[in-house]
C-alpha positions in Angstrom: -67.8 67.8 -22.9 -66.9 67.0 -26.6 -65.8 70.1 -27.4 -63.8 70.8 -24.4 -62.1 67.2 -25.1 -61.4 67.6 -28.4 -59.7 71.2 -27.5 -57.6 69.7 -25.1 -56.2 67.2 -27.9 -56.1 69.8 -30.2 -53.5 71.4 -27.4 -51.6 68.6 -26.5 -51.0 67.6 -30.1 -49.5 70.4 -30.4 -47.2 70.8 -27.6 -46.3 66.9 -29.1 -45.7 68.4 -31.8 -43.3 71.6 -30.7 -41.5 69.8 -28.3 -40.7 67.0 -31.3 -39.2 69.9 -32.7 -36.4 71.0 -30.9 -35.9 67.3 -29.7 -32.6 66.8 -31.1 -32.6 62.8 -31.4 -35.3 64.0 -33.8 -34.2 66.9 -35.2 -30.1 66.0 -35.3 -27.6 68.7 -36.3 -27.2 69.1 -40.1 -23.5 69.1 -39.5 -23.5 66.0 -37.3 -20.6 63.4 -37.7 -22.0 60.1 -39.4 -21.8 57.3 -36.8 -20.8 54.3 -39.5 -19.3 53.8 -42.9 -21.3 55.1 -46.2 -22.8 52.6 -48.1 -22.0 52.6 -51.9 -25.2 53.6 -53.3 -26.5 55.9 -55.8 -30.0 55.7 -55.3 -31.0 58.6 -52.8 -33.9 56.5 -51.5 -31.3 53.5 -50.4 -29.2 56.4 -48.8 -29.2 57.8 -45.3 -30.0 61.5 -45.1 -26.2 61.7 -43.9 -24.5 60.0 -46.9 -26.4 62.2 -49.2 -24.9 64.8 -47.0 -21.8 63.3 -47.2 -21.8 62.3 -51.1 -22.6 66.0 -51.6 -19.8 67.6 -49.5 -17.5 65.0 -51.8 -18.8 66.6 -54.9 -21.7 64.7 -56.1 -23.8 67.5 -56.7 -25.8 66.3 -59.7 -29.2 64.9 -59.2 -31.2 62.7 -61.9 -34.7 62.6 -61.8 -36.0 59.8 -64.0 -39.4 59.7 -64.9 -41.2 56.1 -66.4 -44.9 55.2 -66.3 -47.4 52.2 -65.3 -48.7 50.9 -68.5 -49.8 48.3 -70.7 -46.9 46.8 -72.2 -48.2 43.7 -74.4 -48.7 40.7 -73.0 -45.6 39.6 -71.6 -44.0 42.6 -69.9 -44.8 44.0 -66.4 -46.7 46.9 -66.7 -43.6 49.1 -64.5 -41.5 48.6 -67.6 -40.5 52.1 -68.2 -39.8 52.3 -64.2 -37.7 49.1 -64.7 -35.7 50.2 -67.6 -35.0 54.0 -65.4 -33.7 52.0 -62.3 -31.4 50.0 -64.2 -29.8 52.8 -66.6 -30.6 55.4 -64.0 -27.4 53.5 -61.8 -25.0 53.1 -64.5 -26.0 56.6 -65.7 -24.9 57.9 -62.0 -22.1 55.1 -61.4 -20.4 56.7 -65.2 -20.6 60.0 -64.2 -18.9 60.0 -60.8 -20.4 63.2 -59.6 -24.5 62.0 -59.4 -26.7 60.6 -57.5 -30.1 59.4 -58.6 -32.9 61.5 -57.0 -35.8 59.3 -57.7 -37.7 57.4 -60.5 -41.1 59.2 -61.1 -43.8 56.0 -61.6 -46.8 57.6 -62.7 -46.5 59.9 -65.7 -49.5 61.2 -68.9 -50.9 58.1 -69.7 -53.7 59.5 -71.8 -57.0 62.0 -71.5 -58.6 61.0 -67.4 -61.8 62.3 -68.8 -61.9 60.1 -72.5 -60.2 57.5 -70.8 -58.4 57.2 -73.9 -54.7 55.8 -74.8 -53.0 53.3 -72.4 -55.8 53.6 -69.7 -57.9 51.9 -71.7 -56.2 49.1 -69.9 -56.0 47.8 -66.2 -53.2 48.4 -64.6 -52.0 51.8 -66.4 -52.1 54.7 -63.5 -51.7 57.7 -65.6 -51.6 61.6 -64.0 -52.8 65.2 -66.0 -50.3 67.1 -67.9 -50.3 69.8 -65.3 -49.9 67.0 -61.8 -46.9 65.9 -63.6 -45.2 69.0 -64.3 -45.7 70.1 -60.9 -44.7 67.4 -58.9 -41.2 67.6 -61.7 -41.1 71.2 -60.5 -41.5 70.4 -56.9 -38.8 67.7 -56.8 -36.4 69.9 -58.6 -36.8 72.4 -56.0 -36.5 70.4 -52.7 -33.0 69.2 -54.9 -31.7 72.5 -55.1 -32.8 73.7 -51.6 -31.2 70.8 -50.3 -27.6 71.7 -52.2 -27.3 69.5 -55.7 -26.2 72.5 -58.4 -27.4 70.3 -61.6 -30.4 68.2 -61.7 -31.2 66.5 -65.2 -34.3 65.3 -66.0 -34.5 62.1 -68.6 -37.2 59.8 -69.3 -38.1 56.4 -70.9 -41.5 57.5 -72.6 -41.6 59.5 -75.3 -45.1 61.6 -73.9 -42.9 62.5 -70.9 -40.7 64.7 -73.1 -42.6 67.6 -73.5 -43.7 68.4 -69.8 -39.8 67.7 -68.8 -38.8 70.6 -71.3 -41.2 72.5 -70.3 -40.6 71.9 -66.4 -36.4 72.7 -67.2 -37.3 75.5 -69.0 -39.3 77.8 -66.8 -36.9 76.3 -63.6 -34.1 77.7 -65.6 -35.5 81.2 -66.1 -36.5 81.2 -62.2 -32.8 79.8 -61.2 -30.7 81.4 -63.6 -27.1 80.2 -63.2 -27.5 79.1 -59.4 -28.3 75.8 -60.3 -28.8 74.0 -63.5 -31.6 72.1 -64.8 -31.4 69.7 -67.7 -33.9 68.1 -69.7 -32.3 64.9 -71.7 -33.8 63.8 -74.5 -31.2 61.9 -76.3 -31.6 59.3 -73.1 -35.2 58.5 -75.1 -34.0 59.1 -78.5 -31.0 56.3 -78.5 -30.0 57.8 -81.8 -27.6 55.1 -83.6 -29.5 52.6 -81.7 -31.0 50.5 -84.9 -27.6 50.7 -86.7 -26.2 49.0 -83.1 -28.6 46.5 -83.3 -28.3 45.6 -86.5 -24.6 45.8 -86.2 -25.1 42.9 -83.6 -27.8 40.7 -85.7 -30.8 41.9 -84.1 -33.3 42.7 -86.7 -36.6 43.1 -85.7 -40.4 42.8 -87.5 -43.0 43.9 -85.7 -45.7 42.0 -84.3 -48.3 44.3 -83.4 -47.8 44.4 -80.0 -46.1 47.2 -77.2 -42.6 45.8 -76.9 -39.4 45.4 -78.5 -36.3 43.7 -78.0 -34.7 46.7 -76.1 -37.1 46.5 -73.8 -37.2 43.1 -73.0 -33.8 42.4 -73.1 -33.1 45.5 -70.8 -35.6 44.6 -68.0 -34.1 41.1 -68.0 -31.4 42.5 -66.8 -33.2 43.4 -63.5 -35.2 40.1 -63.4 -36.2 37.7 -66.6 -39.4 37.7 -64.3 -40.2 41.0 -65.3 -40.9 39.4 -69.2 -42.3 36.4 -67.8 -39.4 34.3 -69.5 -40.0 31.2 -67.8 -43.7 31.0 -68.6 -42.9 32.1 -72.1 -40.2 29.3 -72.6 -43.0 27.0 -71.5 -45.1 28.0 -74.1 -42.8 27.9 -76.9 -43.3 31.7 -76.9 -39.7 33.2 -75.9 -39.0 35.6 -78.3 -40.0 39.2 -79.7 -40.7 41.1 -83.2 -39.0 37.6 -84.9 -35.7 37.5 -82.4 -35.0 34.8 -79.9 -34.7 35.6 -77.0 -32.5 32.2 -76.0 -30.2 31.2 -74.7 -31.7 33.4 -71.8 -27.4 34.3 -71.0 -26.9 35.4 -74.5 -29.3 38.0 -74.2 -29.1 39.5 -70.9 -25.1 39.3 -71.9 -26.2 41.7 -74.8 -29.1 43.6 -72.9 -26.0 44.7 -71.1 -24.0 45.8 -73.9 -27.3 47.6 -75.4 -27.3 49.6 -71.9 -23.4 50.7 -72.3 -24.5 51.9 -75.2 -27.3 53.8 -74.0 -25.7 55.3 -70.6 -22.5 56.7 -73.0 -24.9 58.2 -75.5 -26.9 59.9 -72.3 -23.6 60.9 -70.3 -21.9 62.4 -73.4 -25.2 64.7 -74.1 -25.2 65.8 -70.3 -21.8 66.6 -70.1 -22.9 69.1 -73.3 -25.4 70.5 -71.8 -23.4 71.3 -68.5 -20.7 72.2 -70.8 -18.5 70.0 -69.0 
């Protein structure tokens, strides 16, 4: 009877599965009129598939893909740091441009040989992907963008092992698309060039302790949630600050943190209007 049962789920399952689609409460009309007002959102994953729709129709047909990393970060910062630092500049990024929407924030990028186990995953809590997983899934997200309408998808990241596998992923999607749709990869996004100048400009000058952060860093994530740095534990230790700075009053620095990300989102949107020659 086994056999027999499991045939008959087999062919009900699939009827199921038929029949959901050409149901058209699942399977709406692409062209359907939105039942309520659009949200004002950037992020794709906060959007209904109708205001993507809808924010596309209205010219925002560039898509950033941001890729970051789960890593060990010293012993202060959460170990989504680079993630962190991609959602918050990733929005302003989009917001400054007017014509973007944020794709997605890749989480798990290189993180160091899987077979050595060396680099960051020498450490819990860094979830690190091959060289080739990465590039694929870069080259599989940029696709589903561009068969779904965007006409310029830029790729930036927060780690500087990202860089290579993003060129490389823009270039050969370039040579398949030609001029149908345009893929960017952005590193001046990483680079910050002028960045120490800046700092220094504003009295931040740092001496490192050894350890994998910066004030950038933690300033910048602060700017999402001082939790993210641990700044209330820290503070309770007498250990709120970073490379020599102080890091109070805790409002001083997230004030600058987001005068240090105005400077990094003009930078980045300058160098993508270049390469769209826009």
């Amino acid at each position: 009877m086994r056999p027999v049962l499991l045939t008959f789920l087999f062919l009900m399952s699939s009827a199921l599965w038929v029949y959901a689609q050409h149901d058209p409460r699942l399977n709406p009309d692409v062209n359907k009129k939105r039942p309520i007002p659009a949200s004002d959102e950037v992020f794709m994953e906060n959007m209904t598939w109708m205001e993507v729709r809808d924010a596309l129709r209205n010219g925002k047909t560039t898509a950033i893909i941001a890729t970051g990393g789960l890593e060990m970060n010293g012993p202060y910062l959460v170990t989504g740091k680079h993630n962190i630092i991609c959602e918050v500049l990733s929005e302003r990024i989009a917001r400054s441009m007017g014509d973007a929407l944020v794709a997605t924030v890749v989480p798990f990028v290189p993180e160091g040989d899987l077979v050595k186990v060396d680099g960051h995953l020498r450490y819990p809590g860094t979830i690190g992907v091959s060289s080739g997983t990465f590039q694929a899934l870069l080259t599989d997200i940029a696709t589903s963008l561009k068969l779904t309408g965007f006409k310029n998808i830029i790729l930036i990241g927060d780690s500087g092992g990202n860089a290579n596998d993003m060129e490389a992923v823009a270039n050969k999607l370039s040579e398949k698309w030609g001029k149908e749709t345009g893929i960017y990869h952005v590193p001046e996004f990483y680079e910050n060039k002028g960045l120490k100048e800046w700092l220094k400009m504003k009295g931040i000058e740092e001496v490192s302790e050894g350890i994998h952060d910066s004030f950038r860093y933690t300033a910048m994530m602060m700017l999402a949630d001082p939790e993210y740095v641990r700044a209330k534990a820290r503070m309770g230790e007498g250990l709120f600050s970073i490379n020599g700075v102080e890091l109070t009053p805790l409002e001083k620095t997230i004030e600058l943190a987001g005068e240090l990300a105005d400077f990094q989102v003009a930078n980045t949107v300058k160098a993508i209007r270049v390469r769209m020659g826009k």
